[in-house]
C-alpha positions as CSV (number, residue, x, y, z in Angstrom):
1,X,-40.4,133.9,246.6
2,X,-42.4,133.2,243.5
3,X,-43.1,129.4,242.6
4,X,-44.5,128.5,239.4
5,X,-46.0,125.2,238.3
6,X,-44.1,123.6,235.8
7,X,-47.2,122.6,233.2
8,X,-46.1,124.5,230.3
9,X,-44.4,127.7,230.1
10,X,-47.2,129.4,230.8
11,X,-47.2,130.1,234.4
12,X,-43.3,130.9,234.7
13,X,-44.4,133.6,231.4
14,X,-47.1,135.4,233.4
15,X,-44.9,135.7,236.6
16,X,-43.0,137.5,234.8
17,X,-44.3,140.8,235.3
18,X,-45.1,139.8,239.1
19,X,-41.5,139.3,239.4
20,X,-40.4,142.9,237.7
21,X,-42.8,144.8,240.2
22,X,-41.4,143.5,243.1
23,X,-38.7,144.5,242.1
24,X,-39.6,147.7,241.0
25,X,-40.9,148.3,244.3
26,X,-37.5,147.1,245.8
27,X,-38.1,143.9,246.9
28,X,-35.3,141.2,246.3
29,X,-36.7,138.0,244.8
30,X,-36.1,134.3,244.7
31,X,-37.1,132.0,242.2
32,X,-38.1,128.5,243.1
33,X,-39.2,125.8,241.0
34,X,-38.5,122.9,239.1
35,X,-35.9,122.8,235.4
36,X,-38.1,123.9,232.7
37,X,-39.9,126.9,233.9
38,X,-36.3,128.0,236.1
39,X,-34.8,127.9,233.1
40,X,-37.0,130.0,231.2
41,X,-37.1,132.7,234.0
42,X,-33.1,132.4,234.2
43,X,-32.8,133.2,230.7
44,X,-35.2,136.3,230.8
45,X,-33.6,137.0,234.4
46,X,-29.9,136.1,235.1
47,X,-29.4,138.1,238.1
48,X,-32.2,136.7,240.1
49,X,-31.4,133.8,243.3
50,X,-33.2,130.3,241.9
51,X,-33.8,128.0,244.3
52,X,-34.3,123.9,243.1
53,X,-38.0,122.7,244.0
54,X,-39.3,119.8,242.4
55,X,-42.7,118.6,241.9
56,X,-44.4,115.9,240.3
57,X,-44.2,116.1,236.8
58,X,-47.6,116.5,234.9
59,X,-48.1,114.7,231.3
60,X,-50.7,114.2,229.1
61,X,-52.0,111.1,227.8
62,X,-51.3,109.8,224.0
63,X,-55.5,109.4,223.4
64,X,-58.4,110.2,225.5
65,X,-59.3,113.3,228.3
66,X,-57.2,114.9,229.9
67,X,-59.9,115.0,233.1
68,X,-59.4,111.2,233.6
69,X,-55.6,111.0,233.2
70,X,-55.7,113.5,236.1
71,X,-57.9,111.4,238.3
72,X,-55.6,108.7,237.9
73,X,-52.4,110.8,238.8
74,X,-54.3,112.1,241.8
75,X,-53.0,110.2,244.6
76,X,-49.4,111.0,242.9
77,X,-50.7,114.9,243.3
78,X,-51.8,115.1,246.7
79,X,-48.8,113.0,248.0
80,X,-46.6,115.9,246.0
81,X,-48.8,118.7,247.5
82,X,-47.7,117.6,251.0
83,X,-44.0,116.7,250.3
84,X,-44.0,119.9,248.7
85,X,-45.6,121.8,252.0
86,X,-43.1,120.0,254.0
87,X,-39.7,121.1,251.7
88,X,-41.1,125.0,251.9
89,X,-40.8,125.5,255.7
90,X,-37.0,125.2,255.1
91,X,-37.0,127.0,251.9
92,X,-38.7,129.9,254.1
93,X,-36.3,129.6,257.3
94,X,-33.5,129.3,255.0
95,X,-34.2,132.3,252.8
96,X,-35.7,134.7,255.9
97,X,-38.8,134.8,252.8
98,X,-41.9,137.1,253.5
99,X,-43.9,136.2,251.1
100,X,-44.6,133.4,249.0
101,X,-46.5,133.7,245.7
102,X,-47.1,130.5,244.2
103,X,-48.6,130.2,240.5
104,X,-51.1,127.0,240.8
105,X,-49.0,125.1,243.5
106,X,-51.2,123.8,245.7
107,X,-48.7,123.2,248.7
108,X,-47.4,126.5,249.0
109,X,-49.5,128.3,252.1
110,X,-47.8,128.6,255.1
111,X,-47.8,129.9,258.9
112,X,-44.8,132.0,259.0
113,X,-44.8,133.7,255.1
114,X,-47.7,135.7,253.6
115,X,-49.0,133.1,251.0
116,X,-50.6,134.2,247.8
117,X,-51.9,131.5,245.4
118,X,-52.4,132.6,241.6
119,X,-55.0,131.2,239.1
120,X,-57.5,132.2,236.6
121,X,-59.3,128.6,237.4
122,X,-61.5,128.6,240.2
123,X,-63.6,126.3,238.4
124,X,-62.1,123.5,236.5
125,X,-64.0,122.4,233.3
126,X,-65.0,118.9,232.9
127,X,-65.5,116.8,230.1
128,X,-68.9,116.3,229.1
129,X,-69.5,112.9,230.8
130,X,-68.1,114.1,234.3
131,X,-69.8,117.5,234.1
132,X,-71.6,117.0,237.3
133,X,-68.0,116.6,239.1
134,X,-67.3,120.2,238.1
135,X,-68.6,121.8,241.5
136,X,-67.2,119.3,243.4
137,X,-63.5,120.0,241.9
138,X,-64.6,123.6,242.9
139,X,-64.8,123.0,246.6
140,X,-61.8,120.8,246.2
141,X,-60.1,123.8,244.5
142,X,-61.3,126.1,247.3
143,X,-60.3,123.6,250.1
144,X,-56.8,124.2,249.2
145,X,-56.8,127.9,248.0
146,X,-58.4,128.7,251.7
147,X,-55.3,127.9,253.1
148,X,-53.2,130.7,251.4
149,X,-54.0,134.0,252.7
150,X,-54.9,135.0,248.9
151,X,-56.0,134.3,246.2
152,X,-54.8,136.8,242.7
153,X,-57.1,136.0,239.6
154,X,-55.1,137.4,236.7
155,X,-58.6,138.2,235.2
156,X,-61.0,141.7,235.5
157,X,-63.3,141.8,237.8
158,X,-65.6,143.3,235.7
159,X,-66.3,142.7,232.2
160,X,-65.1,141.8,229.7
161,X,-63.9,139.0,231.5
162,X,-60.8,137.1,229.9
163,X,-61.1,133.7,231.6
164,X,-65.1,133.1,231.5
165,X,-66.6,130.9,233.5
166,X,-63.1,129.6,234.7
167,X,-62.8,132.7,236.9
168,X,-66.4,134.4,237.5
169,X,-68.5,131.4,237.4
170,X,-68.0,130.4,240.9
171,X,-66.5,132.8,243.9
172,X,-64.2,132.5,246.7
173,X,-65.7,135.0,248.6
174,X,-63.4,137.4,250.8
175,X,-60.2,135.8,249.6
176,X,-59.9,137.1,245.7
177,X,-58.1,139.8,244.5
178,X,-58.6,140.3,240.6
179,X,-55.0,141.4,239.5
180,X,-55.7,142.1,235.4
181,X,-53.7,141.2,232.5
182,X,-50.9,139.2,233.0
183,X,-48.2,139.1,230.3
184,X,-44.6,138.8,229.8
185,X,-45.6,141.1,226.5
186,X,-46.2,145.4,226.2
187,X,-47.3,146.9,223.1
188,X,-44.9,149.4,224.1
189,X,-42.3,147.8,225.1
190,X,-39.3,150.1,225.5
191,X,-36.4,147.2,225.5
192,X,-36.5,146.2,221.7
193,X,-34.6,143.1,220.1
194,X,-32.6,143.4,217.0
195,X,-34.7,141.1,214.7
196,X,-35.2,141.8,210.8
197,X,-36.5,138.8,209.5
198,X,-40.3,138.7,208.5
199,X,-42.7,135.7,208.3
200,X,-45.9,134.9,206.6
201,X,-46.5,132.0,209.0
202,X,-45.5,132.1,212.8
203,X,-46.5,129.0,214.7
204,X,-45.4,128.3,218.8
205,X,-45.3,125.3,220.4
206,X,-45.7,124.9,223.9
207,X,-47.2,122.5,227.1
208,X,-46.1,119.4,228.2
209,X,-45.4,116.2,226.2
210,X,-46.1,114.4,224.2
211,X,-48.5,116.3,222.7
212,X,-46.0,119.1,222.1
213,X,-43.8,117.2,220.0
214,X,-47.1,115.6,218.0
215,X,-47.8,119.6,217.1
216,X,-44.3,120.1,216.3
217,X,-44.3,117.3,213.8
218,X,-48.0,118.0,212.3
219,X,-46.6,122.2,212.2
220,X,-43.4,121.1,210.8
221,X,-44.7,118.7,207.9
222,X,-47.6,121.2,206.9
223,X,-45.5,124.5,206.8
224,X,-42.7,123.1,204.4
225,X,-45.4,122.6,202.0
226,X,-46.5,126.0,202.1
227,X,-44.7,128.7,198.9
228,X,-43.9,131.1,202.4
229,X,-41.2,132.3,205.2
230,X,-42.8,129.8,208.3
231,X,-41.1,130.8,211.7
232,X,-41.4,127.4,214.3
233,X,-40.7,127.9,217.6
234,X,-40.4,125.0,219.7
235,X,-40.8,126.1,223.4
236,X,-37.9,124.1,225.0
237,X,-36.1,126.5,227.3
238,X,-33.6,124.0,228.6
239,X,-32.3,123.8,225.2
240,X,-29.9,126.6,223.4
241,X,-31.8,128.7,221.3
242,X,-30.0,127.5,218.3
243,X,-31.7,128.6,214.4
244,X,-31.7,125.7,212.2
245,X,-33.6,126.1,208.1
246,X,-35.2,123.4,207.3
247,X,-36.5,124.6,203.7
248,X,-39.0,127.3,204.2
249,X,-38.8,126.7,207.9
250,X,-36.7,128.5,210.3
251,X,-36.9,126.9,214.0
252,X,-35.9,127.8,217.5
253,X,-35.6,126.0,220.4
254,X,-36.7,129.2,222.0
255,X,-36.5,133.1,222.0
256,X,-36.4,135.4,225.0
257,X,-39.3,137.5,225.6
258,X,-37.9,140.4,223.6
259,X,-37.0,138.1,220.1
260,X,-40.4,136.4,220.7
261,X,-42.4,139.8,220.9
262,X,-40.3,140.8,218.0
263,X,-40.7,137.9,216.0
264,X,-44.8,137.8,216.4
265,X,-45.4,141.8,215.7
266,X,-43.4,140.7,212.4
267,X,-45.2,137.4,211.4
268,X,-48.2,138.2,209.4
269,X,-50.0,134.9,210.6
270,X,-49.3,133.3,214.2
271,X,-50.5,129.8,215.0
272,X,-50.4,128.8,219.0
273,X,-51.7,126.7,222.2
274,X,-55.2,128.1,223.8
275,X,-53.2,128.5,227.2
276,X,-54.4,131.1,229.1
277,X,-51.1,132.7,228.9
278,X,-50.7,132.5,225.3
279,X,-53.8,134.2,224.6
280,X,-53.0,136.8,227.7
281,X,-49.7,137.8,225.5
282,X,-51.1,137.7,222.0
283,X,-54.1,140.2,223.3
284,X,-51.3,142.3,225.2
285,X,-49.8,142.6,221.4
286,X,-53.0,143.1,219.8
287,X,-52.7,139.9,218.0
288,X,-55.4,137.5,216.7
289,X,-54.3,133.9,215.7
290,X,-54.9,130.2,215.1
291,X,-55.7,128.6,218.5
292,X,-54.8,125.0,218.7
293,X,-56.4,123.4,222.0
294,X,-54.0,120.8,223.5
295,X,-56.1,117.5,223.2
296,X,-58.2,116.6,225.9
297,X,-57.2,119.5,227.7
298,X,-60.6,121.1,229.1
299,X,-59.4,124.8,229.8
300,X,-58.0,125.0,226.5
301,X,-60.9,123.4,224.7
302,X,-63.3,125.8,226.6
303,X,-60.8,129.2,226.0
304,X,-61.0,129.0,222.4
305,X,-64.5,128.2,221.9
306,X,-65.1,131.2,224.1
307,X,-62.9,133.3,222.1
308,X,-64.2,132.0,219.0
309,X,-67.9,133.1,219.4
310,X,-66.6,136.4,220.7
311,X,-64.6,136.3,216.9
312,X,-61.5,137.1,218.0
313,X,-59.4,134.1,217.9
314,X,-60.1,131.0,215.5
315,X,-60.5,127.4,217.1
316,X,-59.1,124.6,215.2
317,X,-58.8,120.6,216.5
318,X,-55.0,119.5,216.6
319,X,-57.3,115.9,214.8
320,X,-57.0,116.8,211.1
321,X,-55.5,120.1,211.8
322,X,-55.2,121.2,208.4
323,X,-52.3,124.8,208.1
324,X,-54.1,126.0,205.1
325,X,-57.0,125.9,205.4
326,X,-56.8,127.8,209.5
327,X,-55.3,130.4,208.2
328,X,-57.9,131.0,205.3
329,X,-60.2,131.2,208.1
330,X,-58.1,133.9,210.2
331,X,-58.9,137.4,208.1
332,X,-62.6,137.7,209.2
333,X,-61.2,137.3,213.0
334,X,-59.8,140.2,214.5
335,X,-58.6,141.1,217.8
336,X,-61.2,143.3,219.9
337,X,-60.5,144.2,223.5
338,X,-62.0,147.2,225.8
339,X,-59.3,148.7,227.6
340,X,-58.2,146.6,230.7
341,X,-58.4,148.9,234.4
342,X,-54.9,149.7,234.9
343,X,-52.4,149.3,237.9
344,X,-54.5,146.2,239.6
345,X,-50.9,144.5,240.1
346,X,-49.6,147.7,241.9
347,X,-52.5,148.3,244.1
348,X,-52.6,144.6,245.3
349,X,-48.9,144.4,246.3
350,X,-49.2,147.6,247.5
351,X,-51.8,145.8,249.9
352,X,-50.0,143.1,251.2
353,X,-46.8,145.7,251.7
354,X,-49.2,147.6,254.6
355,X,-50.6,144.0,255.4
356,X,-47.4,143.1,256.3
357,X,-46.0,146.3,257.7
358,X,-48.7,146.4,260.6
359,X,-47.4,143.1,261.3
360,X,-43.8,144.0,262.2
């Protein structure tokens, strides 16, 4: 069973290629989570089983950081993290599951199923004035990420390290298995969409609201006043991926992986979120582009600064984000990456197979 958090597309994107292993390796797979990433993953996979699992929805505030909106949400969490720890034991007897491998759901460990927790945040970044919380939300993180019997950082273990600090700052000693790059996206990606159409401008808009439809709006109003082809993709699965024009904007709901590859290899310019995913795809592509931090969101803040100094990605403010003047920036940026160790996915699935075949 794979479980991903519904924060974002993000983590339903990266399991994506969790999900096609296993089933290379002839494993049959069941999809559990709540609407918005289950509907993303039915769309790029029809003829998997999805199984309903809520949990508590996350949002971000209108103003302010994102750090103390989650403190105040917290007892929320935890009482979710529980309730959700309680649903899985049926989910498991139910579905005679194995193993369960749940992207950043903190109540997924169990006593009967091998449990895998995936994240590329052992440490969580604070906010300036609660910095001095951040190694305490690390031994939080760890308390709970003990309880699975591993942990998969979609990450190197050596350098160059993609998440930073987030994953090598801090270590969770025996329990971390570093699984690579994870995206949805191959450079050589033998399934190819029919798509024609070229852009000058590509902008996607993802994460939770609001502040996905406050980008949407600032994207939208900016790129009609721009003499070019703008492509604006909206990032709501749920939704039929229906093309409207809106002057020199073409939108979408959404696009399958193999129209969205499509579309950014043949969009001159790409504007996005800093989600780790996001980033994950664009370098899987090659791709350098405008990185728009979600407000108040920590990771995303710290991702793009980090990216930035290592000039490969330029950070912009959603506050005063001005279109024209990002992409000015964007030709002395240029996507740089040493060549990623190959297989890390394979050999750690590969591990748990034996793991779990000495235990029959």
């Amino acid at each position: 069973m794979v479980c991903p958090l519904d924060w974002g597309l993000g983590h339903a994107s990266r399991d994506i290629p969790i999900i096609k292993e296993c089933l290379r390796r002839g494993h049959n797979v069941i999809v559990a989570g709540s609407k918005s990433p289950v509907e993303f993953l039915r769309k790029e996979m029809p003829f998997l089983e999805f199984v309903p699992f809520e949990s508590v929805r996350i949002t971000y505030p209108e103003k302010g950081s994102m750090a103390f909106h989650f403190f105040k949400m917290l007892p929320k969490l935890i009482s979710s993290i529980r309730k959700e720890h309680r649903q899985l034991k049926e989910i498991i007897r139910q579905n005679k599951i194995d193993v369960v491998i749940s992207d950043n759901r903190f109540g997924l460990w169990s006593n009967t199923a091998y449990s895998v927790f995936i994240t590329h945040q052992v440490m969580i970044k604070m906010p300036g004035k609660l910095k001095f919380f951040e190694y305490l939300m690390y031994r939080i993180n760890r308390f709970f990420i003990y309880k699975y019997n591993r942990c998969w950082i979609p990450d190197n273990e050596a350098a160059p390290f993609l998440a930073g600090d987030l994953s090598h700052k801090y270590s969770l000693d025996g329990k971390t298995s570093f699984v690579g790059l994870l995206s949805r996206f191959s450079e050589n990606d033998e399934k190819k969409a029919e798509w024609n159409e070229s852009f000058e401008v590509m902008a996607i808009v993802s994460g939770p609201e609001p502040q996905r439809t406050h980008f949407e709006h600032i994207l939208l109003q900016q790129m009609q006043k721009l003499q070019c082809r703008c492509l604006l993709v909206r990032g709501i699965p749920a939704e039929e991926p229906v093309r409207e024009e809106i002057n020199n904007v073409v939108r979408y709901s959404h696009l399958d992986s193999s129209h969205m590859r499509q579309a950014i290899l043949n969009s001159n310019n790409l504007v996005c979120r800093a989600g780790y995913s996001t980033i994950m795809d664009m370098i899987a592509l090659k791709r350098t582009a405008v990185l728009v931090p979600t407000p108040g969101q920590t990771e995303q803040e710290y991702l793009a600064e980090y990216y930035s100094l290592r000039k490969m990605f330029v950070n912009v403010k959603q506050e005063g984000f001005n279109l024209n003047d990002s992409l000015a920036r964007l030709p002395v940026y240029n996507w740089f990456y040493l060549n990623p160790e190959e297989n890390l996915l394979q050999r750690e699935l590969e591990r748990v197979e034996k793991e779990l075949f000495l235990k029959v």
